[in-house]
C-alpha positions, 0 to 999 in steps of 0.5 A: 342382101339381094342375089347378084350381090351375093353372087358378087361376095362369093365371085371375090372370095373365091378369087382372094382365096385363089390368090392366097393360095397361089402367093403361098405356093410362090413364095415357098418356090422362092425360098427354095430357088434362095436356097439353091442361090446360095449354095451355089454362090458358096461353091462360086466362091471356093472355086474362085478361092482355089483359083486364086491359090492356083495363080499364086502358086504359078506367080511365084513359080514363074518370078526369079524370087520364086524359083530362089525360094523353091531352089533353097527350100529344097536344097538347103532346108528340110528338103536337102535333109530328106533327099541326104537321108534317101541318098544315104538308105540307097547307099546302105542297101547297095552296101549290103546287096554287094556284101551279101554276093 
């Protein structure tokens, strides 16, 4: 082969190489970018979740249904029975702070 040929064949391979390397650097960046991408995507949608919970605690606060239900949950459920229980441990020690004077 003549010299400007082999200067040609060494001008090119030493470009190919400089783009293999180049695209190989890229695309590892990219991944990572992806990575970041979905992690942040995920917290996207745990924080949209929590917000939706949010709202639809506030929906039920604010409609008559909701407020009935708070109304009978803590007044007739589990919630009376444990406001009757600390009424009636109150009721008790004030008995015995009275006794003991």
């Amino acid at each position: 082969m003549e010299t400007p040929a082999w200067i040609l064949v060494f001008i090119l391979s030493g470009m190919l190489f400089l783009f293999l390397l180049f695209f190989i650097i890229l695309l590892v960046k990219l991944i990572g970018v992806t990575k970041e991408a979905k992690k942040i995507m995920i917290q996207g949608q745990d924080i949209a979740e929590k917000a939706d919970d949010i709202a639809g605690n506030v929906r039920d606060m604010t409609t008559v249904g909701g407020l009935v239900k708070y109304f009978v949950d803590n007044y007739t459920g589990e919630g009376a029975k444990k406001k009757k229980a600390k009424k009636a441990k109150t009721v008790k020690n004030e008995e015995e702070e009275t006794e003991n004077e």
